[in-house]
C-alpha positions as CSV (number, residue, x, y, z in Angstrom):
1,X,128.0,324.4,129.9
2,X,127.0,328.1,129.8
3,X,123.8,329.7,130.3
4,X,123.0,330.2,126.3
5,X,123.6,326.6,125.4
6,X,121.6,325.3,129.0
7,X,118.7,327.3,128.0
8,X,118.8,326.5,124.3
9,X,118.6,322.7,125.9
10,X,116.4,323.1,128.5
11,X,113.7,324.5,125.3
12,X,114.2,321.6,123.0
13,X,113.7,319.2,126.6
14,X,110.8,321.2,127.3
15,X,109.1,321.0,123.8
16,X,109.5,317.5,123.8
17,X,107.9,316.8,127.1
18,X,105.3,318.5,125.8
19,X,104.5,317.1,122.4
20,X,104.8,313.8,124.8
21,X,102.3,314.9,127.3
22,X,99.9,315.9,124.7
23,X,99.9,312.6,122.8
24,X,99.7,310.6,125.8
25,X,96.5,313.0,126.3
26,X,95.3,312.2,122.7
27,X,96.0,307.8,123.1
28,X,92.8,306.3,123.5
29,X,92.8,302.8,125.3
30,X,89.7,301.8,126.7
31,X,89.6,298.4,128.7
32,X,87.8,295.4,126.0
33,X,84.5,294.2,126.1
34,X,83.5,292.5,128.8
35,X,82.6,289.2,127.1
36,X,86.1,289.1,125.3
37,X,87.5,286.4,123.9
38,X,84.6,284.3,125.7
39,X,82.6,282.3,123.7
40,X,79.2,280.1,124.3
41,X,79.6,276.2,123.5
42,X,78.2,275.2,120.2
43,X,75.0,273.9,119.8
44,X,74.5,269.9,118.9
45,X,74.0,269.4,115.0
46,X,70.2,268.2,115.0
47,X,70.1,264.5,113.6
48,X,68.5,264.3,109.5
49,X,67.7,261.0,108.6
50,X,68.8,260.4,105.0
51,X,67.7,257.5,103.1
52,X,70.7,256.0,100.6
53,X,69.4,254.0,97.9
54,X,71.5,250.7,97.1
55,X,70.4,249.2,93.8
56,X,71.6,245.5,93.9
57,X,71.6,242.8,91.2
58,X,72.1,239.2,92.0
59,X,72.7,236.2,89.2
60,X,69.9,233.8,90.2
61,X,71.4,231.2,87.9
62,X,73.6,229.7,89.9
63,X,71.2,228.8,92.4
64,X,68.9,226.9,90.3
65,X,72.3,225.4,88.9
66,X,73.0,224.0,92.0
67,X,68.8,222.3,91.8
68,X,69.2,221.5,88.2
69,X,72.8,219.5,88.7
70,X,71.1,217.6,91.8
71,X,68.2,216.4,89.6
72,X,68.1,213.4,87.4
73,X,69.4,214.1,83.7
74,X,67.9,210.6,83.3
75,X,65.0,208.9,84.4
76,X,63.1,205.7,83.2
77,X,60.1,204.1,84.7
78,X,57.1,201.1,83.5
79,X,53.8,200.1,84.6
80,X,52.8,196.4,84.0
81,X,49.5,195.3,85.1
82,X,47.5,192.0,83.9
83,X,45.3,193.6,81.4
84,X,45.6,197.2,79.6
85,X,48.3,199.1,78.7
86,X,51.5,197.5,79.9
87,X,54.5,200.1,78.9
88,X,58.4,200.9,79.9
89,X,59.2,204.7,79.2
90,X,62.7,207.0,79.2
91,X,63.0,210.1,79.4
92,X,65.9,212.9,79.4
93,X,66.1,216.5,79.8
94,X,68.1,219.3,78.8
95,X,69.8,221.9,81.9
96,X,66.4,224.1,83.1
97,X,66.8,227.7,81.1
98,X,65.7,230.5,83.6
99,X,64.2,233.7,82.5
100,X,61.8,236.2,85.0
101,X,59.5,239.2,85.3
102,X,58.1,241.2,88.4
103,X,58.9,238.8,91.5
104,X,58.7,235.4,89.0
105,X,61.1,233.6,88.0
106,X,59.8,231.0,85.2
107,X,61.3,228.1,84.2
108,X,61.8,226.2,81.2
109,X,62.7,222.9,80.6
110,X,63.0,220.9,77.5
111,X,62.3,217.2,77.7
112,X,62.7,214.2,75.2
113,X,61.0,210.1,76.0
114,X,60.0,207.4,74.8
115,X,58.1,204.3,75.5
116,X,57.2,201.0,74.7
117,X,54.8,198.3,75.9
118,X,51.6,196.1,74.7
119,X,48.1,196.3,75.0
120,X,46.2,193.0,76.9
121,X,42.6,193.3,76.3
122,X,41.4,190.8,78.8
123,X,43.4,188.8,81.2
124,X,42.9,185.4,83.6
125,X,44.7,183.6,86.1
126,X,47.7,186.4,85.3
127,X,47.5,185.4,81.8
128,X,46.3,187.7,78.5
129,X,43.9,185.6,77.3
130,X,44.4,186.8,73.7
131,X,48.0,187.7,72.1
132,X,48.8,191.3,73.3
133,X,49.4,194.1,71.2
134,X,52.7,195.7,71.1
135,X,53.4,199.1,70.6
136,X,56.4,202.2,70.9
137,X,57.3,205.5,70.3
138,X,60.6,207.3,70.6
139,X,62.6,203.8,71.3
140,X,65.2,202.7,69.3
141,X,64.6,205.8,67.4
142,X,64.2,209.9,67.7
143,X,63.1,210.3,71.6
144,X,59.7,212.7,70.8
145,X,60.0,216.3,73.0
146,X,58.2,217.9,75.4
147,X,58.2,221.1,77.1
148,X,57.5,221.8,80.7
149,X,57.1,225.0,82.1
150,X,57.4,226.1,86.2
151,X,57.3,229.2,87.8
152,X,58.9,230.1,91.3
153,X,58.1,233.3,93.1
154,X,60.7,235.4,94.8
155,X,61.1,237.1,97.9
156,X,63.1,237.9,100.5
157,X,62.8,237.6,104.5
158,X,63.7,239.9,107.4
159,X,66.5,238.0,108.2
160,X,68.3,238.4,104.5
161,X,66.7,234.5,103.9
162,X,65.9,234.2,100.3
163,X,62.5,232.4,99.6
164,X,61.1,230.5,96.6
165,X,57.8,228.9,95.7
166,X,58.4,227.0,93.1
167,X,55.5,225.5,91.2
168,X,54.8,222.9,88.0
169,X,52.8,225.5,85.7
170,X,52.5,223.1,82.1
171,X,53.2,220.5,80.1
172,X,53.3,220.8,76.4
173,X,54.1,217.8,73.7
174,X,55.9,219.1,70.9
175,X,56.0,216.0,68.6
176,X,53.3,213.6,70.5
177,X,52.9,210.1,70.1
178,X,49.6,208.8,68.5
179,X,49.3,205.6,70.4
180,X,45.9,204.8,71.6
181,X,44.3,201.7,72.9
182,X,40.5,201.7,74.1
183,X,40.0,205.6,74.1
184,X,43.1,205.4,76.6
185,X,45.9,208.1,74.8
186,X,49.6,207.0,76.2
187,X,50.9,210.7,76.0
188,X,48.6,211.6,78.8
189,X,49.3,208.7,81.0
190,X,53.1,209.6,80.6
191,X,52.3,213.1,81.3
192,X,50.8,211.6,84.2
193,X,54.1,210.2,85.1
194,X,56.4,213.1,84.6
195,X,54.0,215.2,87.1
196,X,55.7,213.6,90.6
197,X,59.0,214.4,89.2
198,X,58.5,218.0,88.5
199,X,56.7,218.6,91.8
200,X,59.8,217.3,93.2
201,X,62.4,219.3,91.3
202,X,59.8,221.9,92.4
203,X,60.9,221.4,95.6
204,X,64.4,220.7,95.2
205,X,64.8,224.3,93.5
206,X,62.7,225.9,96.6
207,X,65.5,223.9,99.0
208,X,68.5,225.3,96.9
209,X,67.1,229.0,96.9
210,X,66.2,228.5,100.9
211,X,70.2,228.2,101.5
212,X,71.0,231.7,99.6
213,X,71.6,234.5,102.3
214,X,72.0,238.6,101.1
215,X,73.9,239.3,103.9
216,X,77.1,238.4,102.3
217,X,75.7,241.0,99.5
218,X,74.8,243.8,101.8
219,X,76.7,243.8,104.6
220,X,80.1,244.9,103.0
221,X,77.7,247.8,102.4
222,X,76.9,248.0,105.4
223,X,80.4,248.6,106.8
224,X,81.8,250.4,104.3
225,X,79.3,252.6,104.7
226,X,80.5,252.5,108.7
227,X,84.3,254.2,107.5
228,X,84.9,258.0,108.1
229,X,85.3,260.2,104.8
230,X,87.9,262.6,105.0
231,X,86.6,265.8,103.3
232,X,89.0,268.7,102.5
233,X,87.8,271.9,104.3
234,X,85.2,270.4,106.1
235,X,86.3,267.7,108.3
236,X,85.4,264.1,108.3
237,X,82.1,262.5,107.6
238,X,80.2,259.6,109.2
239,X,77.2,257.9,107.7
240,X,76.0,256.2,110.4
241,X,73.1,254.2,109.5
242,X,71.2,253.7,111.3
243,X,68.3,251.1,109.5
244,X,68.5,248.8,106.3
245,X,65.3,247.8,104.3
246,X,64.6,245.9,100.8
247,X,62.7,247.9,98.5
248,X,60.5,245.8,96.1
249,X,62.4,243.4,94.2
250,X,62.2,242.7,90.4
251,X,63.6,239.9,87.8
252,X,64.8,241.0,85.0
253,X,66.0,238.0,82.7
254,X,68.1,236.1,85.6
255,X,69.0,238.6,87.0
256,X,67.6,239.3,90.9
257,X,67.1,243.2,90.6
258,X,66.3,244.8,94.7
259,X,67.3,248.6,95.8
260,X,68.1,248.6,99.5
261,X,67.1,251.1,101.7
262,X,69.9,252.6,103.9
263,X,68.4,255.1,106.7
264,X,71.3,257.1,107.9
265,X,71.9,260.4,110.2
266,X,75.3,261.4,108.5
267,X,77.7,264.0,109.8
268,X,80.6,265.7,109.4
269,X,82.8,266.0,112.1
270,X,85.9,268.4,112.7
271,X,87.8,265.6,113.9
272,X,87.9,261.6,113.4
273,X,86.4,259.2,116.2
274,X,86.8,256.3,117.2
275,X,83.6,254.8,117.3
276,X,83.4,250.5,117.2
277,X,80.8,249.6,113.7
278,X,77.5,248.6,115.0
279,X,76.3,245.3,113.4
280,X,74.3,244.4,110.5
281,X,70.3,244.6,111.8
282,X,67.5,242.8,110.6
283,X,65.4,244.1,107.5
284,X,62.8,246.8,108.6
285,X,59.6,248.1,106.6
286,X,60.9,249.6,103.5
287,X,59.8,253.3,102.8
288,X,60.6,255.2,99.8
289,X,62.3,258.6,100.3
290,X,64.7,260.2,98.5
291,X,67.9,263.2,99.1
292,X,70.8,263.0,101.1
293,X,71.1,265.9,103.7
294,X,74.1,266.8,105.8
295,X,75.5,269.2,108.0
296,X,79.0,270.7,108.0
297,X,80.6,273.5,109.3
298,X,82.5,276.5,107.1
299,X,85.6,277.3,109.3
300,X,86.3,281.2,108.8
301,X,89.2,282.2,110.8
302,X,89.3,285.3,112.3
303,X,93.1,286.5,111.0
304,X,92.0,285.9,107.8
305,X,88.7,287.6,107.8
306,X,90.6,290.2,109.8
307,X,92.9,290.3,107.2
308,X,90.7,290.7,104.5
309,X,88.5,293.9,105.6
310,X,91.7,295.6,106.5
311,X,92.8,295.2,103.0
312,X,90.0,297.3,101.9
313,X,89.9,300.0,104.6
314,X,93.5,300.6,105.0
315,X,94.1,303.6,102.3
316,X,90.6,305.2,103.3
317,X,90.2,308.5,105.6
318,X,87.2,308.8,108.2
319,X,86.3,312.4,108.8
320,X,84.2,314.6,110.6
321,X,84.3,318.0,110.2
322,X,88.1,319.2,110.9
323,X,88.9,315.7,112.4
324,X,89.8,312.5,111.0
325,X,91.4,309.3,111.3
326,X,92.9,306.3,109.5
327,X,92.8,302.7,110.5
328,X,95.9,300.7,111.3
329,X,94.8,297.5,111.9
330,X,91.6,295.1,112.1
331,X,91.1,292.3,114.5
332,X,88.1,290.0,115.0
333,X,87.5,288.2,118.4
334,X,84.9,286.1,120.2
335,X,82.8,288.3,122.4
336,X,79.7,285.7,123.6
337,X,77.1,285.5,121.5
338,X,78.9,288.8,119.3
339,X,81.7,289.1,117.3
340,X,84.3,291.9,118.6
341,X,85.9,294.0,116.2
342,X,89.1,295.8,118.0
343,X,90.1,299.2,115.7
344,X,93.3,300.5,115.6
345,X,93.5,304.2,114.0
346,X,95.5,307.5,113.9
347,X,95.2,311.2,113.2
348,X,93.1,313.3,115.5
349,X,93.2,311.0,118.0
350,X,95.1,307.7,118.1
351,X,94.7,304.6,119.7
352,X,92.2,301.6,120.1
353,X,88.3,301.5,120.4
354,X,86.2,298.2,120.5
355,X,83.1,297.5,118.5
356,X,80.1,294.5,119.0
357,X,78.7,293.1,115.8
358,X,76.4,290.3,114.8
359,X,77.6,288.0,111.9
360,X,74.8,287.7,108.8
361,X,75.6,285.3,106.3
362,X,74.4,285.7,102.3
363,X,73.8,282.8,101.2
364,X,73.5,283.9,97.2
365,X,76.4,286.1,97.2
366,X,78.4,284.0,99.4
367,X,79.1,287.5,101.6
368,X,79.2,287.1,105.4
369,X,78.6,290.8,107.1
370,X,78.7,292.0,110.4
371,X,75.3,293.9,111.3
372,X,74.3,295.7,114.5
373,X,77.8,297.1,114.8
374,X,78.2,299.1,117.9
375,X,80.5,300.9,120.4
376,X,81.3,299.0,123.1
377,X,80.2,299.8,126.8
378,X,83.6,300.6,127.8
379,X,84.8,302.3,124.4
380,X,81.3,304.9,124.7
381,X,82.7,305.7,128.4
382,X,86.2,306.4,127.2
383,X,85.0,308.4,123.8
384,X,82.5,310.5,125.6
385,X,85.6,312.1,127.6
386,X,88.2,312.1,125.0
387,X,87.1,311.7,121.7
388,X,83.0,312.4,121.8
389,X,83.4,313.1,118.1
390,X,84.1,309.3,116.9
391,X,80.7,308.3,118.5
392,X,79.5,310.1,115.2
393,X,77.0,307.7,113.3
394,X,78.5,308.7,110.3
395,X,82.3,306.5,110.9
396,X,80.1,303.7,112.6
397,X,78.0,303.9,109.7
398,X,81.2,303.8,107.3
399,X,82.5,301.2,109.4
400,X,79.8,298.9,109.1
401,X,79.6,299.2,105.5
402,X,83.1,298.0,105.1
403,X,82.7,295.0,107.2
404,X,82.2,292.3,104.5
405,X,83.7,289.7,103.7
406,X,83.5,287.2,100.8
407,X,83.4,284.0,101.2
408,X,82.8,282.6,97.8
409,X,86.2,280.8,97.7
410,X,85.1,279.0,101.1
411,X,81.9,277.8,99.7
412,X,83.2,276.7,96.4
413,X,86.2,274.5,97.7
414,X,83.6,273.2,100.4
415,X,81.2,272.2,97.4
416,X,83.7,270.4,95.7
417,X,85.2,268.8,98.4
418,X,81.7,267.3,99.7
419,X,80.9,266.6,96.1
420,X,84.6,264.4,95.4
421,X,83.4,263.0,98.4
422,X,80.3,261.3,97.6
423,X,81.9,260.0,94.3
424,X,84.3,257.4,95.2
425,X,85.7,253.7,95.9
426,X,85.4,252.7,99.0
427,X,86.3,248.9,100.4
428,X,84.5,245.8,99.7
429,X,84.1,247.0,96.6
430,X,82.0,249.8,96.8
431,X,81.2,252.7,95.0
432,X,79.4,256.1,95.8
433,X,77.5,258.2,93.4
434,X,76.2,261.7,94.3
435,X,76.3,265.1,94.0
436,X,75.6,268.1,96.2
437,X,72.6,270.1,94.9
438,X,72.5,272.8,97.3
439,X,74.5,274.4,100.8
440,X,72.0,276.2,102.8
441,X,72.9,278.4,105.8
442,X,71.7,277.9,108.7
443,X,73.1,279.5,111.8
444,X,77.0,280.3,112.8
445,X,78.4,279.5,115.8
446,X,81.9,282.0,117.7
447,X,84.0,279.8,118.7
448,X,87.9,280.8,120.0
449,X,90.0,281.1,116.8
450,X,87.2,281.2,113.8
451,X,83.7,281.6,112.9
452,X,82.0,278.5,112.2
453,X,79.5,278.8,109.5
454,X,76.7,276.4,109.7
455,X,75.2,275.1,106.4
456,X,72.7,272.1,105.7
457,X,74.2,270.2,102.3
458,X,71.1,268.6,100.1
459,X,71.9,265.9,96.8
460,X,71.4,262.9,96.0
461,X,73.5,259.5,96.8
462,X,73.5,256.0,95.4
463,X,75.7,253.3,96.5
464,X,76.7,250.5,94.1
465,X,78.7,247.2,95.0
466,X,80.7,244.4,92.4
467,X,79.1,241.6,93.3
């Protein structure tokens, strides 16, 4: 090689070096924050005790079925003394027809007889002394009604136990007969009559009612209400109720009408559990409430969010004076109880610098925004020797104007998700009704990989069941 050409060499070599050496000089990489990538563990969701309302309806018919089949259709009976009114009567009855208001059921029951028999004025040595007189109604020829009323009152003990008390209310003849014999009227002696018998299908109704149970009724409730929920976006929720009470109950026709009470502390978890059903409890006070609240957790993960401010920065220019830079890339990480924003740029300078930032969530624009951002500890100490001019307020001001994000499409899939959720079929023939009426924020919590966005869900819920 000759000297002209080792020279012309040795200049480009040289130049190069030197453009080298002074970008190396112009890199800036300070160390990260301290408290990178660390992050504090998440506080416990507080408990909120919901109260579900349950309306139920139960077909009382049956049971007084099971009383009216068990009574007599027919029943005949005579009284036969020496002297007076010596009579045989019938009587049949029609199936009891069952109709109710408030907590009482009434009864009515339609009844037909008839009697016949003869008067004895005077009587000796077991013998009328003059011919009796004989006398009927209603035999061999159109039995002459009646109509007897009862009334049972309903309600329902701690241990699901339904409970009658069943009473004879009245007695009315439709079409007496006018058969009377010394001031002595035979409709009111047979009225007489009929009494034991309808204090006795009194009874027999209270017995039948004493053997209905509600658990079969509310404890499919109970454990459907005991299965996790998958909810897109938000994880899985748990009811987990926690109490069950009967609210006042009401008849309307035959129908049994009752709302139960079900206190719950529901959840949503990230992840399902495997947690064994806790068994149906006993009937506690019942205490009107209303709402439905829950928490649940907006996941917002950093590459996206990271993703999403650099989409708005990455065409703008930061200056100051003669110097400038551009931003390469954005990316969020965990720094404690802070969010860490690490800043890649070129221009003036190139390189890295790390910021600290406190996440503020919008809960009307659905915006989350990082405030408080600030240089880093390590990233001052760097800047101050290399760079002083990027400690400017101005490009953190800039900076922290640009770090928004909106979440809108978060918050709207989240509704909707939690809202398909609490309208739905669910086992045993269950059925929820609800609707979410509001997603509050509440606090956020760092975690490794996202931001988790803590929001208190208020609607309303009803539960229905085929019985």
């Amino acid at each position: 090689m000759t000297l002209p050409m080792f020279r012309k060499h040795f200049s480009k070599l040289t130049f190069l070096l030197t453009v080298l050496i002074i970008q190396a000089c112009s890199s800036i990489k300070p160390k990260q924050p301290a408290n990178a990538n660390q992050t504090l563990a998440p506080k416990q969701l507080p408990p909120i005790v919901s109260t579900i309302h349950i309306p139920i309806k139960v077909e009382m018919k049956p049971l007084f079925k099971l009383a009216d089949d068990a009574f007599d259709k027919e029943f005949k009976g005579s009284d036969k003394p020496c002297s007076g009114l010596r009579y045989d009567y019938k009587v049949k009855r029609e199936p009891i027809q069952i109709s109710g208001t408030g907590k009482t059921v009434n009864l009515n029951l339609d009844m037909a007889y008839g009697f016949k028999g003869e008067y004895c004025a005077a009587c000796l040595f077991e013998t009328c002394v003059n011919p009796p007189i004989p006398f009927s109604c209603g035999w061999n020829e159109k039995l002459r009604r009646v109509n007897v009323k009862l009334s049972s009152d309903i309600d329902i003990l701690p241990n699901y136990q339904v409970k009658s008390s069943s009473r004879f209310t009245d007695i009315k003849t439709i079409d007496p007969c006018e058969v009377t014999f010394a001031n002595i009227n035979i409709n009111s002696i047979l009225q007489s009559q009929l009494k034991p018998y309808l204090i006795q299908f009194a009874g027999m109704i209270d017995a039948e009612v004493a053997k209905q149970n509600l658990k079969p009724y509310i404890k499919p409730i109970w454990d459907a209400l005991q299965e996790e929920i998958k909810i897109d976006m938000a994880g899985y929720m748990r009811f987990q109720p926690k109490e069950i009470s009967l609210g006042e109950i009401s008849m309307n026709g035959s129908q049994l009408s009752f709302s139960v009470g079900l206190k719950a502390a529901p959840v949503i978890a990230p992840n399902p559990t495997s947690a064994l059903p806790a068994d149906l409890p006993n009937l506690s006070p019942y205490k009107k409430s209303s709402g439905f609240e829950v928490y649940t957790d907006l996941y917002l993960n950093y590459d996206t969010l990271s993703a999403q401010v650099y989409s708005t920065i990455k065409d703008q220019i930061f200056e100051m004076g003669s110097k400038k830079i551009k931003v390469t890339y954005i990316k969020l990480f965990p720094a404690k109880e802070k969010l860490g924003v690490e800043v890649g740029f070129t221009g003036s300078n190139k390189g890295v610098f790390y910021l600290l930032s406190v996440p503020e969530f919008n809960a009307k624009t659905s915006k989350l925004s990082l405030k408080q951002v600030e240089y880093d500890i390590s990233t001052k100490n760097v800047l101050i020797k290399s760079a002083k001019w990027l400690l400017d307020e101005t490009i953190r001001k800039k900076l922290e104007e640009q770090m928004v994000f909106d979440v809108s499409d978060l918050v709207k899939l989240t509704r909707e998700s939690i809202n398909a959720s609490l309208n739905q079929k669910m086992d045993y023939g269950v059925r929820l009704q609800g609707s979410l009426q509001d997603l509050d924020i509440k606090d956020y919590v760092i975690q490794p990989e996202a931001l988790l966005v803590r929001s208190l869900t208020k609607g309303n819920l009803q539960v229905f069941v085929n019985q």
